[in-house]
C-alpha positions, -999 to 999 in steps of 0.1 A, spaced: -684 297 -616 -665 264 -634 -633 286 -631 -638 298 -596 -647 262 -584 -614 247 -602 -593 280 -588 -602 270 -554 -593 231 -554 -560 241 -567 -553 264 -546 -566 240 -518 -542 213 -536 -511 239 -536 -515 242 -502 -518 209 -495 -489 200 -516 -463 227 -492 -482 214 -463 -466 179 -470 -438 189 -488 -426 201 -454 -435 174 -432 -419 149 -451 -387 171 -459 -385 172 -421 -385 139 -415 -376 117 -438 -336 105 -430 -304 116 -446 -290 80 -447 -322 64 -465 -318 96 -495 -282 93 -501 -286 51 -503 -313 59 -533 -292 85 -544 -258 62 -549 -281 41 -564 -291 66 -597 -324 82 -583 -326 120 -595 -355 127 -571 -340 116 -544 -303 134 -552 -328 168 -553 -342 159 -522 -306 155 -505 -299 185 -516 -328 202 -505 -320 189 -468 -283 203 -467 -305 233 -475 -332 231 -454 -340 265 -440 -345 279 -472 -368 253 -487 -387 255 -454 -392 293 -462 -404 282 -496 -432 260 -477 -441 288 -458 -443 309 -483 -462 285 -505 -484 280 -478 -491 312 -470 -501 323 -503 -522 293 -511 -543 302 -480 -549 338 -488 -561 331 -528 -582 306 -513 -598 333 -491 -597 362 -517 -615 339 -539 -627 309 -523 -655 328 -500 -670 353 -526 -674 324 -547 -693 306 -519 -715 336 -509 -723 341 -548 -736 306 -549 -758 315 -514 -775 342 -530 -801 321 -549 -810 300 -520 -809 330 -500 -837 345 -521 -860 316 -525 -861 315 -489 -873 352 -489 -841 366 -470 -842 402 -474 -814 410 -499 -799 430 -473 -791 401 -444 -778 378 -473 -739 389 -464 -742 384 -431 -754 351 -437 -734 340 -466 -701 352 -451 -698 328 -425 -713 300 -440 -685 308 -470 -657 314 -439 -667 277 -424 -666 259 -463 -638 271 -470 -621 265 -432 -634 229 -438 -619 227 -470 -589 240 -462 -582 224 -426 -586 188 -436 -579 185 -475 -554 213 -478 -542 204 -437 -547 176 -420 -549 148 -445 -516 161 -464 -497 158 -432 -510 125 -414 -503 113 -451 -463 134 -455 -455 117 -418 -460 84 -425 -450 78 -460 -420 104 -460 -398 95 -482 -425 89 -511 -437 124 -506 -398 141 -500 -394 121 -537 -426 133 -553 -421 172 -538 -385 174 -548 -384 189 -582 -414 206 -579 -402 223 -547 -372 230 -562 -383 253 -595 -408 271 -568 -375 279 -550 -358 290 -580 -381 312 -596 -392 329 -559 -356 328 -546 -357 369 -543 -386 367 -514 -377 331 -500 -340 339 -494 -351 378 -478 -381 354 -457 -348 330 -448 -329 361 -442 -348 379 -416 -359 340 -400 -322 334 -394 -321 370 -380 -347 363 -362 -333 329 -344 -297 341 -338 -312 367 -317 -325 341 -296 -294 323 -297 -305 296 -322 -277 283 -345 -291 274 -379 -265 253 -385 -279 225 -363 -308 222 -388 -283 198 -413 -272 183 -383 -278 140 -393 -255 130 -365 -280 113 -338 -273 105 -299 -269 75 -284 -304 80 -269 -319 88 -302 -303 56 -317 -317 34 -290 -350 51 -296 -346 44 -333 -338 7 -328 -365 -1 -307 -391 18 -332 -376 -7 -357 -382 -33 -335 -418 -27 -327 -420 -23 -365 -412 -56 -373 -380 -44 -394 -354 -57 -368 -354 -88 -348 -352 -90 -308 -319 -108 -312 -309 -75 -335 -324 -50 -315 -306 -68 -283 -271 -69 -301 -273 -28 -314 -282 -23 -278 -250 -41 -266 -230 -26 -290 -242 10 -277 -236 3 -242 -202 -11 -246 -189 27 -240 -203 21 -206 -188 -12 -196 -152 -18 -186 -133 -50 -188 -132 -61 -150 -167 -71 -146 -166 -92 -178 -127 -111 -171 -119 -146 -164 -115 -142 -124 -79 -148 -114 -82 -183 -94 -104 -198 -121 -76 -190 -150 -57 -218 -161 -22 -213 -166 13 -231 -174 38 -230 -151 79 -234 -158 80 -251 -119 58 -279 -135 78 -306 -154 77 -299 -195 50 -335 -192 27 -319 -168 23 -288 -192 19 -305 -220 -8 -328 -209 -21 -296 -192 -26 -278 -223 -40 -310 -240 -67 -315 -214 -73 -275 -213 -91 -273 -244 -81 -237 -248 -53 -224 -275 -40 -195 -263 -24 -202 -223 -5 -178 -199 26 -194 -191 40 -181 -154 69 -186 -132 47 -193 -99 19 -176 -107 -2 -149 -126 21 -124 -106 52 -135 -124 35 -142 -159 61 -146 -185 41 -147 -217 14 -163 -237 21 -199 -252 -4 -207 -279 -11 -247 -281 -4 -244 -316 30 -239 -312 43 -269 -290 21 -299 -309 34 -286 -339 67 -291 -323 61 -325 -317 40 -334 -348 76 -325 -364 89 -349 -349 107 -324 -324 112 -328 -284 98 -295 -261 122 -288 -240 117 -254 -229 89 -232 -233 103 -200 -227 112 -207 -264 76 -207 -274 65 -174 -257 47 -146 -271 35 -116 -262 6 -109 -233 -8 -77 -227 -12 -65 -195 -38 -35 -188 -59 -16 -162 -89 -34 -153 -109 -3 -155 -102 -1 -194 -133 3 -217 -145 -22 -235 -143 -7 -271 -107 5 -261 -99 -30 -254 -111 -40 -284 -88 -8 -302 -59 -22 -283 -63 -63 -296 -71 -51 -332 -34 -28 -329 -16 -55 -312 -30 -85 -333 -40 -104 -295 -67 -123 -282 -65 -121 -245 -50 -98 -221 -43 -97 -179 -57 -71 -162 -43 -55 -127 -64 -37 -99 -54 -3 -90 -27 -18 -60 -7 -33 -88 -23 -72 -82 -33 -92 -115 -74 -97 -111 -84 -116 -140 -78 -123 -182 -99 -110 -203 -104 -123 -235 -118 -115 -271 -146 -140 -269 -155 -127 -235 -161 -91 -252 -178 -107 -285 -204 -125 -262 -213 -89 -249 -225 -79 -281 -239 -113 -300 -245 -130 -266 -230 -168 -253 -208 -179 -283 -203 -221 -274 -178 -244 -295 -180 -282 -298 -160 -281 -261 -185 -262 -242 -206 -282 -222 -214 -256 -197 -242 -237 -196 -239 -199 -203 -240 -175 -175 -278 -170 -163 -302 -201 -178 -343 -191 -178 -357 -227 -156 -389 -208 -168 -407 -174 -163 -408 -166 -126 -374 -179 -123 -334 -183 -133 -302 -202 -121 -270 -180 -128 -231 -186 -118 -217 -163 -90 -196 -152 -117 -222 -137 -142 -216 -98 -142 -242 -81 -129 -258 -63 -161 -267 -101 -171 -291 -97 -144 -312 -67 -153 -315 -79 -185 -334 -108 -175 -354 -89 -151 -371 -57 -151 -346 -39 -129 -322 -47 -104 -338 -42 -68 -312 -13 -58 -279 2 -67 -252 -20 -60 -210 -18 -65 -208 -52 -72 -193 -64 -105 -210 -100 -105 -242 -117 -91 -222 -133 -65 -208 -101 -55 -242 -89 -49 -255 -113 -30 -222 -110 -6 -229 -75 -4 -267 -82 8 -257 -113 33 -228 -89 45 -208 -124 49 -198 -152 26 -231 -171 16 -233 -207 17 -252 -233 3 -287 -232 11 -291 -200 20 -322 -174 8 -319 -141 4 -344 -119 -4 -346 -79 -20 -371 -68 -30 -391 -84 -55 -362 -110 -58 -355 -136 -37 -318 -157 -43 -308 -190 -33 -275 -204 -31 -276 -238 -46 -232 -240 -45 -207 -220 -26 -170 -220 -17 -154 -211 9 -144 -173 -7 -176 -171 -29 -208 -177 -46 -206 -204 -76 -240 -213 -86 -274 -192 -77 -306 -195 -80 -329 -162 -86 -368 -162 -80 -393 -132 -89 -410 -129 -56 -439 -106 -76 -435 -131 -112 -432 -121 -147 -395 -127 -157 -389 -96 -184 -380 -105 -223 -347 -105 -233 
């Protein structure tokens, strides 16, 4: 009876032990095995292996599995209706009515048994500590493989059969490659963890969308660029770029349409700390890109990593300069607002506090459903102030409120062509995290 009892919790164990074998092999993450890997671990270099292989060590499971379950039945529920016999005859049960009675009060001990410690409990454990149990199950799994490799690879085999029939490619099974989705997903799973901060969560999620954005909604507009100009006396443009408190300017002839080049401030008061007159600037020019405004924003990133630039101006599809973009503008899409020791304005949309916010007319649009749940409809409109021209149908002016939705806007400064500063109310509160 000793021997049948310690046969059965084996068995029991064994099953168990493929039960979470294959939970774990499933989802514990190519990435996390081949860092312990690098780093000397022999378990976790079998386990790597075993997931460029996973089909056939998923057979193994199975067929583990399998044959755990049936030796626990073959012996497992004789050896319970043995142990019924005795009670069976105390209670005066005629001898013939004690197998219909022992048999399923074996069938449900051993179900018991076998659903929740051979089951349930190997696999709520497999799924949440996964890469402990992928470790522990890796060599293990790896001699049953060997020495049953005959009926695991024919199991394999007919399986693969099987799901190429169907139109399954098996090949997708040691596919680690994840989508963009999936990543997102990930990241926030982190987050909710506690393993990555909202400010890291917020930047993954900017880098992942940057696929999506293109460089117009996120330039300089053109009538708010300052430039150089060769019309201007060699005094005005020098005090111009001293008082600009930028380094890199566009130096024109009239205008962004005529731009001639970059001049980097560097340049001419290095000049003159020499001890050197500036007498022409054209001397001092350098290279400005000029590109489509519909270009991506990780292709213009591409392009100033190649060219060794910083900024670039970018033409509409009639051929008209819109705006400059520039490398900080792109950087401040992934880390958020990045402010030097001349920055004194504030950033593009300021929280006043939960219900509300005051953004510039030129904040780009996305800036706006990140602050609040959702933008209140579908919109063409590259900036905030865009949007509200689009919902007035007219240029706003100061003062006036307009609502959509469950947001209500209020123009606290206006031009004549536009909308400078705004001010944004949830009509239904509760301003989301950002």
């Amino acid at each position: 009876m000793l021997i049948n009892i310690i046969v059965v919790m084996a068995l029991v164990a064994a099953n168990g032990f493929f039960v979470a074998a294959e939970f774990a092999l499933v989802k514990v993450r190519k990435g996390e095995l081949k860092i312990l890997a690098d780093s000397g671990n022999g378990r976790a270099r079998r386990a790597l292996s075993i997931q460029q292989n996973l089909n056939t060590y998923l057979a193994a499971c199975q067929l583990g599995i399998t044959l755990a379950s049936l030796g626990l039945g073959w012996v497992g529920e004789p050896m319970v209706a043995r142990s019924l016999a005795p009670i069976l005859l105390s209670m005066n049960i005629a001898p013939e009515w004690h197998h219909y009675i022992a048999f399923p009060v074996a069938f449900a001990a051993i179900t018991f048994l076998h659903i929740t410690i051979g089951e349930q409990v190997p696999k709520i454990y497999a799924i949440a500590k996964f890469n402990r149990v992928s470790l522990f199950v890796a060599h293990p799994l790896h001699w049953f493989t060997v020495v049953l490799k005959p009926f695991i690879w024919v199991l394999s085999a007919i399986s693969n059969r099987m799901l190429h029939l169907i139109g399954f490619d098996t090949s997708e099974l040691h596919g680690g490659a994840k989508t963009a989705a999936e990543l997102r997903l990930l990241v926030r799973e982190s987050k909710d963890g506690g393993h990555v901060s909202t400010k890291e969560h917020r930047m993954i999620l900017n880098v992942l969308d940057l696929e999506d954005k293109s460089a117009r909604r996120y330039a300089v507009p053109r009538h708010t660029v300052m430039t150089l100009d060769i019309a201007n006396s060699i005094e005005e443009n020098l005090k111009l770029a001293a008082q600009s408190q930028h380094t890199r300017l566009p130096l024109c002839d009239g205008g962004l349409e005529k731009c001639i080049g970059l001049i980097h401030v560097k340049d001419l008061f290095q000049r003159l700390a020499e001890g050197h007159p500036v007498t022409d600037l054209k001397k001092f020019v350098r290279p400005i890109s000029i590109l489509p405004e519909t270009i991506k924003l990780p292709a213009l990133l591409a392009h100033y990593q190649k060219k060794q630039e910083h900024i670039a101006l970018l033409v509409d599809e009639f051929g008209s300069i819109s705006g400059m973009i520039t490398i900080e503008n792109v950087l401040e899409e992934v880390v958020g607002a990045i402010e030097d020791e001349f920055d004194h304005e504030v950033g593009f949309i300021t929280l006043l506090n939960e219900n509300e916010a005051e953004a510039k007319g030129t904040c780009p649009i996305d800036r706006l459903t990140r602050t609040f749940n959702n933008l209140p409809r579908e919109t063409e409109a590259d900036t905030i102030g865009g949007y509200i021209t689009e919902l007035a149908e007219r240029i706003p002016i100061s003062g006036d409120t307009i609502a959509d939705a469950d947001l209500e806007f209020t123009v606290v400064e206006a031009s004549t062509t536009s909308v400078v500063r705004v001010k944004i109310s949830r009509i239904t509160p509760e301003i989301a995290s950002t």
